[in-house]
Biopython code that builds the backbone (N, CA, C, O; Angstrom):
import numpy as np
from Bio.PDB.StructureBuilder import StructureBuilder

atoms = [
    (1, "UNK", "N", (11.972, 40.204, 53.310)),
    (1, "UNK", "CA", (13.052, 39.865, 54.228)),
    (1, "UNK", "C", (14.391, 40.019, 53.525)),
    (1, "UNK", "O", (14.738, 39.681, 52.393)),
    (2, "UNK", "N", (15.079, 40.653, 54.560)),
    (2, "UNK", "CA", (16.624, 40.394, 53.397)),
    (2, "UNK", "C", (17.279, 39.451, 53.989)),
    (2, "UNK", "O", (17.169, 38.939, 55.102)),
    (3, "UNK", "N", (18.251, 39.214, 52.768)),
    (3, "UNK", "CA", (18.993, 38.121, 53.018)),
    (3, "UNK", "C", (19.872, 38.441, 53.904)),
    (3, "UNK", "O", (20.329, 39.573, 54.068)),
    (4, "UNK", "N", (20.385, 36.634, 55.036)),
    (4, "UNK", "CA", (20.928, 37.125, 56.090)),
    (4, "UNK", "C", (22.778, 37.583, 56.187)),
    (4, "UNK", "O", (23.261, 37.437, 55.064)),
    (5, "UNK", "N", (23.359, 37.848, 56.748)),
    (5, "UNK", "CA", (24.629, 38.681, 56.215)),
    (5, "UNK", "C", (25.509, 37.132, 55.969)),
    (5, "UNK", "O", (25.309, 36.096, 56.603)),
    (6, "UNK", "N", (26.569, 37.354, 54.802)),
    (6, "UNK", "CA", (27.262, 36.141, 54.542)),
    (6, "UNK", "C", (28.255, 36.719, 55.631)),
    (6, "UNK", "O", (28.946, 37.730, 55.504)),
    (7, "UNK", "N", (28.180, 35.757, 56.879)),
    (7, "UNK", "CA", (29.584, 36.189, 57.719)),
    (7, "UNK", "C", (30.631, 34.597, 57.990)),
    (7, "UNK", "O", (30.333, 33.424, 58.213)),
    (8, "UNK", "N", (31.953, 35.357, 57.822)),
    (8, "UNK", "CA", (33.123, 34.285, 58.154)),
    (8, "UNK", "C", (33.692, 34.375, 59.532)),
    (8, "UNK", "O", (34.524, 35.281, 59.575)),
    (9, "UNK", "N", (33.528, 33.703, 60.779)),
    (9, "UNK", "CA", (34.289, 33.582, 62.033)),
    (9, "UNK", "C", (35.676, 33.559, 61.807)),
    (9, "UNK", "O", (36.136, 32.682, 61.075)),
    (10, "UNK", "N", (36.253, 34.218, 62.219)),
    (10, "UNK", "CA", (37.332, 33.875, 62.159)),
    (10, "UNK", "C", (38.504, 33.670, 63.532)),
    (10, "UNK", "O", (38.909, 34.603, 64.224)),
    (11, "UNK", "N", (38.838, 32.436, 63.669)),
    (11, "UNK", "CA", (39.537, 32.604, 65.228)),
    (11, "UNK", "C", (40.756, 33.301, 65.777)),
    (11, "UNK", "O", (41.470, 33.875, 64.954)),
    (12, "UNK", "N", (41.097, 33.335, 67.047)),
    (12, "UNK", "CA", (42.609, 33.849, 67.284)),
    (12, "UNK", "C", (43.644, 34.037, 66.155)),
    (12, "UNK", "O", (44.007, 34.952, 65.415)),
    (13, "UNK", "N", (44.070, 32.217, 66.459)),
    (13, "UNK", "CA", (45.388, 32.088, 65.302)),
    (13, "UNK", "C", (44.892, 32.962, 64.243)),
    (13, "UNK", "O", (45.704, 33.856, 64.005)),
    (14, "UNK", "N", (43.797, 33.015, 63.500)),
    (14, "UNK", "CA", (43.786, 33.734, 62.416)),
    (14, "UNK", "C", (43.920, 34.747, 62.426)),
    (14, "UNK", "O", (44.673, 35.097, 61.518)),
    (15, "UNK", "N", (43.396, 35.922, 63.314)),
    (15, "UNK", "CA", (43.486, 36.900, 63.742)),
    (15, "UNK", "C", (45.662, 37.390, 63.444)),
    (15, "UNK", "O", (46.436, 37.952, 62.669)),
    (16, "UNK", "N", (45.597, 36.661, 64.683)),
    (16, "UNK", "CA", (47.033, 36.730, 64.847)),
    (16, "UNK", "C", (48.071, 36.715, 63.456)),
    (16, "UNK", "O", (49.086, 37.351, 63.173)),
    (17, "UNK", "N", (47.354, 35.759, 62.818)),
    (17, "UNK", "CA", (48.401, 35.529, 61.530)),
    (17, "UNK", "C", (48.163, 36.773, 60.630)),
    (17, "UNK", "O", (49.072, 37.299, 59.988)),
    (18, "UNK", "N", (46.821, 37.221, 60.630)),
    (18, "UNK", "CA", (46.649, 38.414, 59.648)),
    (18, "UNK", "C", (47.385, 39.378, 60.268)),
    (18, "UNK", "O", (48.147, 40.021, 59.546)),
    (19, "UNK", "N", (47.334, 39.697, 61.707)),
    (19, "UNK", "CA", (48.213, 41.303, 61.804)),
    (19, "UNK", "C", (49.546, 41.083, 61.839)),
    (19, "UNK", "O", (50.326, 42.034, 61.787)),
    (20, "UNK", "N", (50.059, 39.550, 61.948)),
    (20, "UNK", "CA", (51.958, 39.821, 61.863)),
    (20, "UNK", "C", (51.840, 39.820, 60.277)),
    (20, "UNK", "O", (52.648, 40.611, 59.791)),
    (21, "UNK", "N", (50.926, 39.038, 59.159)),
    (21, "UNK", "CA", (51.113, 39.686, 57.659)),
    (21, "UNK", "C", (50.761, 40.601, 57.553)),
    (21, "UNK", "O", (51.136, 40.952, 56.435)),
    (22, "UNK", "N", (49.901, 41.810, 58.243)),
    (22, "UNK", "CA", (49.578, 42.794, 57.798)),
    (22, "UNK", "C", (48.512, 42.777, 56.582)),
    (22, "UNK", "O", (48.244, 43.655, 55.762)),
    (23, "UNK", "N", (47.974, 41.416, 56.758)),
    (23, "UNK", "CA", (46.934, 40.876, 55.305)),
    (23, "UNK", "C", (45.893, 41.718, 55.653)),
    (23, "UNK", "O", (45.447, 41.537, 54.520)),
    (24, "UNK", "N", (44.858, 42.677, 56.289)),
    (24, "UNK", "CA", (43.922, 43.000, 57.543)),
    (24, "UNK", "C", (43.920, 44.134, 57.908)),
    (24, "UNK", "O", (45.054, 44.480, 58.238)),
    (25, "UNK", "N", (43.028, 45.065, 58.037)),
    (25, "UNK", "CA", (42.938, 46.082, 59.040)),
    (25, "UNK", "C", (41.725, 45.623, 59.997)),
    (25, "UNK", "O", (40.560, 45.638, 59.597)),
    (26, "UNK", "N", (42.020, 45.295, 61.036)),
    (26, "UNK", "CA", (41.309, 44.906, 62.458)),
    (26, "UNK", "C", (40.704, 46.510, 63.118)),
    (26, "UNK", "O", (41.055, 47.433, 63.854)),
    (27, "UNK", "N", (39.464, 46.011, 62.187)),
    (27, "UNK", "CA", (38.310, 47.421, 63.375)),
    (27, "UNK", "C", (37.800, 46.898, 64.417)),
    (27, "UNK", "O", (37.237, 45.804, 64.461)),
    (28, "UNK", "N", (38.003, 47.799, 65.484)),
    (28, "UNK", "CA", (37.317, 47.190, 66.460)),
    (28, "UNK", "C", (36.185, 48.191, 67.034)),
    (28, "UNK", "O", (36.470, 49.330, 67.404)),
    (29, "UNK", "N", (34.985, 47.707, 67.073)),
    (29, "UNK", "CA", (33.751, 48.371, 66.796)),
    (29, "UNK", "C", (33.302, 48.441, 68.341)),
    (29, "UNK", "O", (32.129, 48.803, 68.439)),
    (30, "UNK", "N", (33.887, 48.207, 69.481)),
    (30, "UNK", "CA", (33.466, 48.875, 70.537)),
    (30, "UNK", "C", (33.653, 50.235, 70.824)),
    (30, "UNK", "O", (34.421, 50.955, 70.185)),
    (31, "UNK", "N", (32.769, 50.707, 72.043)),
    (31, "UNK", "CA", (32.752, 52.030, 72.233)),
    (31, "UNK", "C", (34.227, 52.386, 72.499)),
    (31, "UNK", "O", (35.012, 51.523, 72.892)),
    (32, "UNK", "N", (34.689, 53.972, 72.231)),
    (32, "UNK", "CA", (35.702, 54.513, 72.662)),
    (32, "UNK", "C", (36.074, 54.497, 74.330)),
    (32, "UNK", "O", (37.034, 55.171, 74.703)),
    (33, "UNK", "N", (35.480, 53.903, 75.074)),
    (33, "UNK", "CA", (35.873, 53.531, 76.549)),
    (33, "UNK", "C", (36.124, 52.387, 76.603)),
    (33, "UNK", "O", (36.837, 51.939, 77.502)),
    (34, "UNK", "N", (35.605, 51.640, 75.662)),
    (34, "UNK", "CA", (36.277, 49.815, 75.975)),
    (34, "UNK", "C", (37.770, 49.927, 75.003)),
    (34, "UNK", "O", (38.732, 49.201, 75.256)),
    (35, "UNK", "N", (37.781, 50.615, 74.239)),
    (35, "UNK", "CA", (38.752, 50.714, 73.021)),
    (35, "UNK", "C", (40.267, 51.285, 74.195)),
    (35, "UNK", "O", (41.284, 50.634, 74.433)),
    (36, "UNK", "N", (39.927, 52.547, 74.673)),
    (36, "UNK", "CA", (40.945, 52.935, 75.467)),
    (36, "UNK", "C", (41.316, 52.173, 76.795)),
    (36, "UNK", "O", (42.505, 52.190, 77.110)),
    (37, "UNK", "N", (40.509, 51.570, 77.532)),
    (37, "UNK", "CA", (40.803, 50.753, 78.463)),
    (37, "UNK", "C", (41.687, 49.741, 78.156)),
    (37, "UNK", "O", (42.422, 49.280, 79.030)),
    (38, "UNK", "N", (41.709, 49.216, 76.669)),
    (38, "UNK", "CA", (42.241, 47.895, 76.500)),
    (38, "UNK", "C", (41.863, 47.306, 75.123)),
    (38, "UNK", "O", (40.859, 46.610, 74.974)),
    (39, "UNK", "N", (42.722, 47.620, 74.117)),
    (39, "UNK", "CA", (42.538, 46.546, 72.514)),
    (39, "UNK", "C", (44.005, 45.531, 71.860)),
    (39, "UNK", "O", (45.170, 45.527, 72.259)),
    (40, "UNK", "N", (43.545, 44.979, 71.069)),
    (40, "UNK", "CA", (44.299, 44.462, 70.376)),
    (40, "UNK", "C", (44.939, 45.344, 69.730)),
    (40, "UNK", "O", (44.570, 46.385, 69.187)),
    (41, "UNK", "N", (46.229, 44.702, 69.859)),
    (41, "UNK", "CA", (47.730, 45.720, 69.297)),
    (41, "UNK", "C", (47.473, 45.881, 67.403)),
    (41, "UNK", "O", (47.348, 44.849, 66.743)),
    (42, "UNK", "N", (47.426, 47.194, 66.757)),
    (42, "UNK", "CA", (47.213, 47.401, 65.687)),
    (42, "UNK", "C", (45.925, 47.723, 65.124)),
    (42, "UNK", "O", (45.536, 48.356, 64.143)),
    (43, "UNK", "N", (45.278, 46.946, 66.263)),
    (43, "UNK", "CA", (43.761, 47.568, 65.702)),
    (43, "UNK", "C", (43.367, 49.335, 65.857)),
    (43, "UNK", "O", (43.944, 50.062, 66.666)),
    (44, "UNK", "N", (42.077, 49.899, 64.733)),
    (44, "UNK", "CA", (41.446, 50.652, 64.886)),
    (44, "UNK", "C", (40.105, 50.617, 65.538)),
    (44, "UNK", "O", (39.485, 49.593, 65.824)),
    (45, "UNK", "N", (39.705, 51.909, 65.751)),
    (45, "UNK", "CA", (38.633, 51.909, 66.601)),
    (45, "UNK", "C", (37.980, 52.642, 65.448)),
    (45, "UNK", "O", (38.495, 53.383, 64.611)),
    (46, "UNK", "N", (36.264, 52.120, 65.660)),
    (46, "UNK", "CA", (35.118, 52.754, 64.985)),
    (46, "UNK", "C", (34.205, 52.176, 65.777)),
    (46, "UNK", "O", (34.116, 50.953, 65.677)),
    (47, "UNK", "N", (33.563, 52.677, 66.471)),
    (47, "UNK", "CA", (32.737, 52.565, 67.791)),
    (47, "UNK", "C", (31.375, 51.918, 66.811)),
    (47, "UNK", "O", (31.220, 52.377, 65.679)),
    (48, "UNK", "N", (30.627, 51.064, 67.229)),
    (48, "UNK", "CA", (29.717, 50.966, 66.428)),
    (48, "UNK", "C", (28.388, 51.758, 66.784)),
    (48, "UNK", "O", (27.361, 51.634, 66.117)),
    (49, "UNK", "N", (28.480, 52.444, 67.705)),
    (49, "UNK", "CA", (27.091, 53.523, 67.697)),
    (49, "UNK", "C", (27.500, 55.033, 66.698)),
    (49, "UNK", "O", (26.686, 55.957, 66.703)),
    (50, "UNK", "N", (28.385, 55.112, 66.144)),
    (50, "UNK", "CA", (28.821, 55.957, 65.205)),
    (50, "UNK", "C", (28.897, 55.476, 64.043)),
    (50, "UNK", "O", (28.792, 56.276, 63.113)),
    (51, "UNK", "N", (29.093, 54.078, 63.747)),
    (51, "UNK", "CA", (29.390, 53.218, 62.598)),
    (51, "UNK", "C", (28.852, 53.769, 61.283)),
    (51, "UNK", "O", (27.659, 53.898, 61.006)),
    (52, "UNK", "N", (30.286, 54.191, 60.220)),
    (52, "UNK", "CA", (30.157, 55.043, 58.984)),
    (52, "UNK", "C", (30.508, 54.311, 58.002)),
    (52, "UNK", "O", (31.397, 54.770, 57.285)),
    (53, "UNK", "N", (29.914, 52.920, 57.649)),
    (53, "UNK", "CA", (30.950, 52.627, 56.335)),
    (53, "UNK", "C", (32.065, 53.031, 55.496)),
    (53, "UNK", "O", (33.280, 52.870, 55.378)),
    (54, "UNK", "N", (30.849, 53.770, 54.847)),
    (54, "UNK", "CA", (32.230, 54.827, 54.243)),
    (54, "UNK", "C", (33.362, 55.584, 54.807)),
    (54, "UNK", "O", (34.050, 56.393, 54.185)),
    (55, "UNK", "N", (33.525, 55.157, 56.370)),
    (55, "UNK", "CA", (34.958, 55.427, 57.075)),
    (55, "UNK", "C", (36.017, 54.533, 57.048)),
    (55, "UNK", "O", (37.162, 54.668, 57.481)),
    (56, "UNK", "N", (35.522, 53.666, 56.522)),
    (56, "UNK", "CA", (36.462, 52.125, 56.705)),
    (56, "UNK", "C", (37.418, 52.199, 55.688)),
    (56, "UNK", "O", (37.277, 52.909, 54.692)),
    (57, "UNK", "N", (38.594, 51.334, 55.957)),
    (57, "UNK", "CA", (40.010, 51.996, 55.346)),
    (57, "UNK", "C", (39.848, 51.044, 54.042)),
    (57, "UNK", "O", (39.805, 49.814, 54.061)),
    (58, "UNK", "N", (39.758, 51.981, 52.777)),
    (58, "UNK", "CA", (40.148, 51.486, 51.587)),
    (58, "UNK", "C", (40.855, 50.400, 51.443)),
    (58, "UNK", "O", (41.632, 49.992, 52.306)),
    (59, "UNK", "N", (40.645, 49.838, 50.338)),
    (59, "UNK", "CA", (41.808, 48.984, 49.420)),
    (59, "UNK", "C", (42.608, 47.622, 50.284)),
    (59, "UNK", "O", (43.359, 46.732, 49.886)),
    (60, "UNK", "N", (41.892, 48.044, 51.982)),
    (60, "UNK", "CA", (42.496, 46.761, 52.599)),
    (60, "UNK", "C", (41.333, 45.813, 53.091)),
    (60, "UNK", "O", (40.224, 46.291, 53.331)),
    (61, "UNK", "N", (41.596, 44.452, 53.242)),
    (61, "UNK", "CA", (40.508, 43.483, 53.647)),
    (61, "UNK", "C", (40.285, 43.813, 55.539)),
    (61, "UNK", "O", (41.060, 43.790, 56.496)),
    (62, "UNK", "N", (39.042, 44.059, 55.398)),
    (62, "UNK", "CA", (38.729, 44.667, 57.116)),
    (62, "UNK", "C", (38.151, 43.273, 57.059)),
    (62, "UNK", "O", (37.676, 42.524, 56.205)),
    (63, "UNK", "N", (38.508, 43.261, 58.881)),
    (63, "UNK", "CA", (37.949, 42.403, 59.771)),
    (63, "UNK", "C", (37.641, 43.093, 61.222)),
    (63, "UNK", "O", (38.360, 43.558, 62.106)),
    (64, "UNK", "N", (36.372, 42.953, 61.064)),
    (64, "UNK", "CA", (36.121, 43.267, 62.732)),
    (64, "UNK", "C", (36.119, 42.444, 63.466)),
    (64, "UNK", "O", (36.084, 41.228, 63.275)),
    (65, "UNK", "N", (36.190, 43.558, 65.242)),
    (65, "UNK", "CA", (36.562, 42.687, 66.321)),
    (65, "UNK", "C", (35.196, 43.810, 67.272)),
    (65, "UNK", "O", (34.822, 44.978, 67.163)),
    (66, "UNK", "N", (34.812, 42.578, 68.202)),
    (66, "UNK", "CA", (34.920, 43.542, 69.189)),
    (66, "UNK", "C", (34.614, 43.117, 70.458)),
    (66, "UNK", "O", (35.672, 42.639, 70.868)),
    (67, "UNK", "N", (33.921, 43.028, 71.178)),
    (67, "UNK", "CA", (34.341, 42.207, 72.613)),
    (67, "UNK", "C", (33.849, 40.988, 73.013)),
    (67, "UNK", "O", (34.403, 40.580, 74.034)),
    (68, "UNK", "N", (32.666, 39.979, 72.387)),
    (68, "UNK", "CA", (32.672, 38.811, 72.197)),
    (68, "UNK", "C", (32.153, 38.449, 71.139)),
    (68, "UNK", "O", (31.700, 37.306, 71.075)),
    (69, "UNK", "N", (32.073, 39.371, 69.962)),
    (69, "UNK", "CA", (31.838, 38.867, 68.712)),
    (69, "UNK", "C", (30.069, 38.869, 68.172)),
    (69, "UNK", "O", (29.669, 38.172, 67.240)),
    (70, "UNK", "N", (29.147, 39.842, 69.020)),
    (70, "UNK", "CA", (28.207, 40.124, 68.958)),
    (70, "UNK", "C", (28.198, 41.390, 67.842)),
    (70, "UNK", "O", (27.923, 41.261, 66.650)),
    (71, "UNK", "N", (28.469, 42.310, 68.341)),
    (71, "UNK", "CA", (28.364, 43.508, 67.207)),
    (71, "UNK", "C", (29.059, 43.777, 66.367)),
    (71, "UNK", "O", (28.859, 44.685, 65.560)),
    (72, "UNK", "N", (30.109, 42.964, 66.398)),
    (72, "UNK", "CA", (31.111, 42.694, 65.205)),
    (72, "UNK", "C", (30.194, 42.234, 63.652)),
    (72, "UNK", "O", (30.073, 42.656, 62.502)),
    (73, "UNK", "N", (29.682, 41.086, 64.532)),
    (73, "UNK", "CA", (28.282, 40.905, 63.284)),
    (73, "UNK", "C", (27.398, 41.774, 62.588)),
    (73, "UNK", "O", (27.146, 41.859, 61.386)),
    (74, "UNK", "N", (26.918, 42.488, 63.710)),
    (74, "UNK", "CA", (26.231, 43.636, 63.623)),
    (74, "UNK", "C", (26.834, 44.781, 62.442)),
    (74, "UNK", "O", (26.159, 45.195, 61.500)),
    (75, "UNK", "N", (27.769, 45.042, 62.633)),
    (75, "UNK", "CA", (29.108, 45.989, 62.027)),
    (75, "UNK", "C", (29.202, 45.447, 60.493)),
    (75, "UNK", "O", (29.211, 46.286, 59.592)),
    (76, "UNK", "N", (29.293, 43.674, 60.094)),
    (76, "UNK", "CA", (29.182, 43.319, 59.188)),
    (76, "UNK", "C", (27.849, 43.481, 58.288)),
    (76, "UNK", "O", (27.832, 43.682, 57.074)),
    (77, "UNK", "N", (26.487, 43.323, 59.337)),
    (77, "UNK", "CA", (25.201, 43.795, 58.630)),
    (77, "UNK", "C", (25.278, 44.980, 57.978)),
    (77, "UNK", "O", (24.990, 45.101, 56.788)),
    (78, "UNK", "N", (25.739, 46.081, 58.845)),
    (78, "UNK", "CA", (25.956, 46.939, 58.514)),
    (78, "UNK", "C", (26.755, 47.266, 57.146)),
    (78, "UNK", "O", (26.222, 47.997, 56.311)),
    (79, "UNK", "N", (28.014, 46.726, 56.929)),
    (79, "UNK", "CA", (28.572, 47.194, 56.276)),
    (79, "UNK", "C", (28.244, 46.327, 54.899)),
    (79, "UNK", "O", (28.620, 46.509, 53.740)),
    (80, "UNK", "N", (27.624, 45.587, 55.330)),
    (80, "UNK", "CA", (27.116, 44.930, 53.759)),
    (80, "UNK", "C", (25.750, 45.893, 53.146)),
    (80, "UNK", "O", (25.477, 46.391, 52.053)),
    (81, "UNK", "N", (25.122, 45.843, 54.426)),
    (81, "UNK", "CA", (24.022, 47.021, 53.729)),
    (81, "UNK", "C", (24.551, 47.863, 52.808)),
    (81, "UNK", "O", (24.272, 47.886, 51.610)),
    (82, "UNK", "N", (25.356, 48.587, 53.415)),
    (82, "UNK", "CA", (26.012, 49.641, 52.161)),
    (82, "UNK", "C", (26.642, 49.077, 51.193)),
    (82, "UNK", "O", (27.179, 49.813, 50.365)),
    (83, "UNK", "N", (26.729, 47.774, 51.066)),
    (83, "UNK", "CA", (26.907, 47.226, 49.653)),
    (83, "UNK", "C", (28.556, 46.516, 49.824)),
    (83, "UNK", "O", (29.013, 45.739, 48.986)),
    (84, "UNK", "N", (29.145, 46.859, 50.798)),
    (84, "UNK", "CA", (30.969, 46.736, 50.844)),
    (84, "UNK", "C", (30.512, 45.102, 51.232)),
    (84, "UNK", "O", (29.605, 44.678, 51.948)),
    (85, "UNK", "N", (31.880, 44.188, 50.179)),
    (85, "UNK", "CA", (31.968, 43.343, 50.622)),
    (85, "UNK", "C", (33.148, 42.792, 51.979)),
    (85, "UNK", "O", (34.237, 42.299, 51.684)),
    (86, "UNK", "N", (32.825, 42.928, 53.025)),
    (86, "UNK", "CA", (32.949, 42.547, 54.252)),
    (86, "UNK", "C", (32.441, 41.472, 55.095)),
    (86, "UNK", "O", (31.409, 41.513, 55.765)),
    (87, "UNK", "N", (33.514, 40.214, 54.967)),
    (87, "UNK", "CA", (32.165, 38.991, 56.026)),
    (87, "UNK", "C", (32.976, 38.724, 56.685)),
    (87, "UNK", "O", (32.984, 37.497, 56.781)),
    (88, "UNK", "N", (34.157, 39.398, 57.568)),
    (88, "UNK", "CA", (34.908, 38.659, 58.904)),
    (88, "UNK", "C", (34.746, 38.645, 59.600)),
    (88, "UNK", "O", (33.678, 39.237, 59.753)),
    (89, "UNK", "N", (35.215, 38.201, 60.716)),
    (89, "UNK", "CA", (34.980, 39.134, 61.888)),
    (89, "UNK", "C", (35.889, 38.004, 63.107)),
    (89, "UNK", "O", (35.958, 36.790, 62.920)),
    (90, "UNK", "N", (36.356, 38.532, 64.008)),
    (90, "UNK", "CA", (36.901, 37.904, 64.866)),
    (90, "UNK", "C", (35.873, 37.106, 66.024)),
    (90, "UNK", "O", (35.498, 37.834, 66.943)),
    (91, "UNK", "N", (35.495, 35.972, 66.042)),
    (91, "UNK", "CA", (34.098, 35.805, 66.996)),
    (91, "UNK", "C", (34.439, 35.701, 68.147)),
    (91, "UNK", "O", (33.475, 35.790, 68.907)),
    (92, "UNK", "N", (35.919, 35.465, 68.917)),
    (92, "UNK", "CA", (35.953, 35.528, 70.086)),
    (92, "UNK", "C", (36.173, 36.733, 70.820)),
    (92, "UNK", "O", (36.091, 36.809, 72.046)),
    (93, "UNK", "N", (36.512, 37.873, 69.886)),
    (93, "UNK", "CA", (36.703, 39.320, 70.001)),
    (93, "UNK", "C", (37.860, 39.503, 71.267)),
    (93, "UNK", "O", (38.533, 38.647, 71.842)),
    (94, "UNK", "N", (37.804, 40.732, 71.415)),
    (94, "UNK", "CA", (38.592, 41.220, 72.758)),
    (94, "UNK", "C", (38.323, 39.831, 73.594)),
    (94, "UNK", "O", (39.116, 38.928, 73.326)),
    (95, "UNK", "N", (37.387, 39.559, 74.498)),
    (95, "UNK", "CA", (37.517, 38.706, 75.884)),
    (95, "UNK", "C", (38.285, 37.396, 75.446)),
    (95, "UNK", "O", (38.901, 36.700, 76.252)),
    (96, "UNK", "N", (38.194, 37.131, 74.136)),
    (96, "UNK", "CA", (38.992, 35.694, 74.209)),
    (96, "UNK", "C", (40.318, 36.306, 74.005)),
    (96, "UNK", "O", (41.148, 35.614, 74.594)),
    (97, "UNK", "N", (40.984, 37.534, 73.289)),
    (97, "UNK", "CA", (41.979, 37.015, 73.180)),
    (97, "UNK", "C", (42.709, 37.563, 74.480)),
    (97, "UNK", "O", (43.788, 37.009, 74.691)),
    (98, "UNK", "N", (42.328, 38.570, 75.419)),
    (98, "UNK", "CA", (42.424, 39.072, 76.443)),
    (98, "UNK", "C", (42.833, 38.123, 77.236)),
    (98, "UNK", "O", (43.929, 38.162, 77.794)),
    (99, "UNK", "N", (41.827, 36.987, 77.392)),
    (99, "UNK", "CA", (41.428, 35.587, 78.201)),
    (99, "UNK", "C", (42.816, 34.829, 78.002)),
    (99, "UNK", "O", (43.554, 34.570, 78.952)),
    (100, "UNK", "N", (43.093, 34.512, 76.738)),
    (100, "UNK", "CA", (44.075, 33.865, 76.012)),
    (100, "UNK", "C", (45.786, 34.546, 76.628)),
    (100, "UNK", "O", (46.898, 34.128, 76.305)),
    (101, "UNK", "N", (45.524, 35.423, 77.358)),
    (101, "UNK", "CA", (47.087, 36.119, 77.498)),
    (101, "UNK", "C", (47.798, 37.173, 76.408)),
    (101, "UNK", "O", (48.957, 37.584, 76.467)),
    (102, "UNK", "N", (47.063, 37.412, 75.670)),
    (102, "UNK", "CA", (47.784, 37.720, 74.283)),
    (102, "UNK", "C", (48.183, 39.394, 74.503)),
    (102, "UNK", "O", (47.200, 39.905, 75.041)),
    (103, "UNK", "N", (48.902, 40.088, 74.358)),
    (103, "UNK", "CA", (49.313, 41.263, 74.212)),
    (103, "UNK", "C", (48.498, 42.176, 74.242)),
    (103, "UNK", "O", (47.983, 42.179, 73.124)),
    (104, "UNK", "N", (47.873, 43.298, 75.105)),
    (104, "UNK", "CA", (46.826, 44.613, 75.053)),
    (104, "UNK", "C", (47.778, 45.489, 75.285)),
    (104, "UNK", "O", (48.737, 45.418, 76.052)),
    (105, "UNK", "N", (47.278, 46.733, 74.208)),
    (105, "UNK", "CA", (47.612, 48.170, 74.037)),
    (105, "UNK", "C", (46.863, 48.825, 74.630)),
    (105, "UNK", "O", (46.970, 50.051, 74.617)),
]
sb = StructureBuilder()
sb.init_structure("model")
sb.init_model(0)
sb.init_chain("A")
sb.init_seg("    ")
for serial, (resi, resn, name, xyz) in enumerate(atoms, 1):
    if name == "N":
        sb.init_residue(resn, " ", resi, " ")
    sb.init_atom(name, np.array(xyz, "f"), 0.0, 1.0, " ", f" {name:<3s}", serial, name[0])
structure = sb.get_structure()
């Protein structure tokens, strides 16, 4: 059995505070039709049925997002498999902060 992924929730406010510091690159691992319909301002897209580790942006602390915080996890399994240390992830994803009023691109 492997061990299960070390993941960190991380909420709105936090969210929020990382992209006005720019502390963060926010992937957001839904498909390219939920991505264009509607994301969080600054985020990238990496669809997770394509999901490449080794696409993920260097040298900065990633946090994924993606629409209620299901495959965001997933995305983290993933990206620990390949060895990258990665345990964020936004758990209320798109629908909360959508829900919340917050700004979509």
């Amino acid at each position: 059995m492997s061990e299960a992924p070390k993941v960190i929730d991380l909420d709105r406010e936090a969210v929020k505070q990382g992209l006005r510091e720019g502390s963060f690159v926010l992937v957001d691992v839904r498909e390219p039709h939920e991505f264009a319909a509607g994301h969080i301002p600054g985020a990238v897209s990496q669809p997770l049925s394509t999901f490449d580790p080794s696409a993920l942006p260097q040298g900065k602390r990633v946090v994924f997002s993606c629409a209620a915080g299901v495959r965001s996890v997933r995305a983290l399994e993933f990206a620990q498999g390949a060895g990258l240390d990665i345990r964020e992830h936004y758990k209320g994803g798109f629908k909360d902060w959508a829900a919340a009023g917050e700004p979509v691109e």
